[in-house]
N, C-alpha and C positions, 0 to 999 in steps of 0.2 A: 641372504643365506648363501653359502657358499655349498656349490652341489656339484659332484663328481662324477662323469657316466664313466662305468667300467665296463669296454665293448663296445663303442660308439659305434655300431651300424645303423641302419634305417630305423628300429626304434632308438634308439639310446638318441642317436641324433635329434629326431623328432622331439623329443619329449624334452632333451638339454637345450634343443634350442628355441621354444616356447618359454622356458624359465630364463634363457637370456634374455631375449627378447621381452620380458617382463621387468629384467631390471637385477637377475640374481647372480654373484659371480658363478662361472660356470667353464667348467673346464671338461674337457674332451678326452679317455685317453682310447686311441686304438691304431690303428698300424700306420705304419711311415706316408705312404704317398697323400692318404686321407689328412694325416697331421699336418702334413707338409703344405696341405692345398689352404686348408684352414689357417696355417699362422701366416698364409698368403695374403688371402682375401677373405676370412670368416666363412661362417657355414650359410649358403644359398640353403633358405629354407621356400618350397614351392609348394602352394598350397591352393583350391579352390580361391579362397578369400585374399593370402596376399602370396607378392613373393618378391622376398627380401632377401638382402645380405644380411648375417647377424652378426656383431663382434663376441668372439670367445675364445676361448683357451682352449689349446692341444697338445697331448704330450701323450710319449709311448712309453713312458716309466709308470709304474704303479703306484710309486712315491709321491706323484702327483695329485694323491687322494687325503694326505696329511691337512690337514683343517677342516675338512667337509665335513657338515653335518647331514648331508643327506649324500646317498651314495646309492647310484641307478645301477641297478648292478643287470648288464645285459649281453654279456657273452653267449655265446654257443655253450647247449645244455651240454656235452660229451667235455667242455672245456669249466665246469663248475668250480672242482675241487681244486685246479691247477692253477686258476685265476685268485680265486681264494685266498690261497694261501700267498700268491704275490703280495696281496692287498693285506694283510693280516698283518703285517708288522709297521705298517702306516695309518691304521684304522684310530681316528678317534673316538675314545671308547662312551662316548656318548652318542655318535652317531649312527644315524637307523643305514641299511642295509636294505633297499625295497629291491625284489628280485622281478625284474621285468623282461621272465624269460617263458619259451613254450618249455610244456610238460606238465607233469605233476609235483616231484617228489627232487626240484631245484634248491627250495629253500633248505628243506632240510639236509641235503649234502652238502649243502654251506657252511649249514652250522658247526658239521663233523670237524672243519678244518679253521674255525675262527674260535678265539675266546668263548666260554658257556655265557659269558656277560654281556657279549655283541648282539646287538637289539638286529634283529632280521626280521624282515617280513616277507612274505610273500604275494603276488600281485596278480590279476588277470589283464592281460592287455588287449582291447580290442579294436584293433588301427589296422590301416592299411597303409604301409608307406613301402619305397625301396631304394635305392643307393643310385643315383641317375648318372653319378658323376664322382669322383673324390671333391668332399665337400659340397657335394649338392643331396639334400633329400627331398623325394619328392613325396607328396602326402597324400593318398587318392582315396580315404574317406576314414569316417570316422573318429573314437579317439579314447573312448570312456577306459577309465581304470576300476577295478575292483581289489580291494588294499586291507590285508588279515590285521587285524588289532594287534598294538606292540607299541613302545615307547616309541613315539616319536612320529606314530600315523599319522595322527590327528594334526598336527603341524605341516608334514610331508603333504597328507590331503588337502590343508589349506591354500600353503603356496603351490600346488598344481591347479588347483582350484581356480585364484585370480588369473593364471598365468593362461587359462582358455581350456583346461580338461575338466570333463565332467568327473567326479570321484566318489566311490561310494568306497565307506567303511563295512564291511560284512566279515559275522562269524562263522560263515560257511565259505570260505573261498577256498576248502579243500571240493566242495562242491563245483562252485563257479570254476575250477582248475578243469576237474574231470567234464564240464561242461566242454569247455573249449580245447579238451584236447578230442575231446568227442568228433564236434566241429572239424579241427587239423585232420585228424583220422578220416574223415572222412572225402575231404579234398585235396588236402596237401601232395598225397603221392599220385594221384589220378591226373593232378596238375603239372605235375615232376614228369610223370611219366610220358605223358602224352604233347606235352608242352602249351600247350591250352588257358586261357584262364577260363575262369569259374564260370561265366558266361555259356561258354564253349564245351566246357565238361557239361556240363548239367543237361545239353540238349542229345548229348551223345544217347545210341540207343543203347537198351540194356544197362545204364547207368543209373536210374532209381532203383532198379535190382539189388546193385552192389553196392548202394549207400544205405540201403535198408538194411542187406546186411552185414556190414562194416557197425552200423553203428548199434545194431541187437546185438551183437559181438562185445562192443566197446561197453555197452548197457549193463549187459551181464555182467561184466568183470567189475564196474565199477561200482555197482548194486553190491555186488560179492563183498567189497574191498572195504566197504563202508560209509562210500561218498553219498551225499546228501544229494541227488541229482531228479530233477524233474523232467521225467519223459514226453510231456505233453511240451515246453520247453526246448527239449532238444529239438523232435518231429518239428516245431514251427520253424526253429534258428536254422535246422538245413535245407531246408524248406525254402525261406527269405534269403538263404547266403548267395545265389548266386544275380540275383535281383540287385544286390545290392551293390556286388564289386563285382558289376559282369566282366572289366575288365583287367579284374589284377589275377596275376600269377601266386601263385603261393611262395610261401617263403623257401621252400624245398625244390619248387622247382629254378626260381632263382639261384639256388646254390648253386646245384648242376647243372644252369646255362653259365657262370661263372667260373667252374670247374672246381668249385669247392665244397668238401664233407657236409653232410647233410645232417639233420638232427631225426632221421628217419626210427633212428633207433631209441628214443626218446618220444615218439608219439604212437606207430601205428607197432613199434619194437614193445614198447612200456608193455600195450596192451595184452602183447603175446607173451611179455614174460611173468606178467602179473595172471594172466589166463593160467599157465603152465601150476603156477607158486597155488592157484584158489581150483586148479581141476577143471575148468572150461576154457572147452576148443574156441581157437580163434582163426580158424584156415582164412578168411577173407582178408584179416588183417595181415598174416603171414605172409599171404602172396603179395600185398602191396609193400611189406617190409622187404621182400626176398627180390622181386623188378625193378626196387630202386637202387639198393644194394649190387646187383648187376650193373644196374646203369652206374653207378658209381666205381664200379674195379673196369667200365669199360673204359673212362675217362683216363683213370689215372694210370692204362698200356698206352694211351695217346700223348702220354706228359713227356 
């Protein structure tokens, strides 16, 4: 199968480069120095179990999505619809579209700007990996996907499947979504902000306070919204999360030690402006969208 990551960072790479690695062509596209490293020496994938060089293909053209039948679609949520439509006139129109991005409401701004006929799905991703190097990802736990019903899942789940991810097909992954942005919400900018991983946050004082209420906040809105969400479920999942990746950073706070836009307004933003749209206050989630946003116009007076 020929599979194409659009946004090859630490997931896209991860997950393109298990299906090389499996035997599938596989091509890379995302920015120069990373492409560059890779049509070098392939993509260093480092993981608990191995770590390898993998052979694959990179390119910084869009055009490079022409024959793929399956298409990792993994950009930065604020960079959706602009990616999109790169991709949209290369897209073959049998090929599925799995979106392996944080938020909620990715898939469907994709749709806005691709054919009505382009098979899209949407995805929950639950991995820990991050960018060690250009051309190096490093994997620090996890890996499970949850993948919305659509032509072409059931296939996309299988070959992820051999290739070493666990895969489940669910009709609720508007659920499973608001699950895990619950999750991001509730760590991602505490992790950003403080620079800390999860480990580290979690022991801070006064910090089961403001996860409790971050995520009665995030509850409500998403209750409101329609999401299918189990509360006893979330309470364990943030509960376990820092047990589990006591040492990884969030993905937000990696931005801003790289000095790049964050998706802040896409997780603990969503919830504030989805709070605003359904009439329930979000102040905890506000203030974490409004000190990383600070932190973010502090960098770029440094640039």
């Amino acid at each position: 199968m020929k599979v194409v990551v659009m946004g090859a960072g630490a997931v896209g790479c991860y997950y393109g480069g298990l299906l090389a690695r499996a035997g599938h062509e596989v091509v890379l596209i995302g920015r120069q120095p990373h492409v560059a490293a890779i049509q070098r020496g392939g993509l260093r994938i480092q993981t608990a179990a191995f770590d390898e060089q993998v052979n694959l293909q990179a390119s910084t053209e869009p055009s490079a999505v022409q024959g793929a039948q399956l298409v990792l679609f993994c950009v930065k949520s604020p960079d959706t619809e602009s990616a999109g439509s790169l991709l949209a006139p290369w897209l073959a129109p049998d090929s599925l579209v799995l979106c392996l991005q944080n938020g909620v409401d990715n898939a469907d701004r994709l749709r806005t700007v691709l054919p009505a006929t382009q098979a899209v799905a949407a995805a929950v991703v639950y991995v820990a990996t991050e960018m060690a190097g250009p051309g190096h990802v490093k994997h620090h736990g996890r890996g499970e996907l949850v993948i919305e019903p659509a032509s072409g899942s059931d296939e996309a789940a299988r070959v992820l499947g051999e290739a070493g991810t666990q895969v489940q097909i669910s009709d609720n992954v508007r659920g499973a979504l608001w699950s895990k942005l619950i999750l991001n919400c509730a760590y991602n900018a505490l992790s950003a902000i403080t620079h800390l991983p999860y480990g580290r946050v979690a022991e801070g004082e006064g910090v089961s306070t403001v996860l409790h209420d971050v995520v009665e906040e995030c509850l409500a809105v998403g209750e409101a919204d329609g999401a299918r969400i189990s509360r006893a479920d979330i309470e364990a999942a943030v509960q376990r999360l820092p047990g589990s990746m006591p040492m990884q950073y969030s993905s937000t706070s990696q931005d801003l030690s790289r000095g790049k836009p964050t998706e802040i307004d896409y997780l603990n933003g969503y919830v504030v402006r989805r709070g605003q749209a359904l009439g329930i206050a979000t102040p905890a989630n506000r203030v974490l969208q409004v000190l990383v946003k600070l932190l973010e116009s502090k960098q770029r007076e440094h640039e």
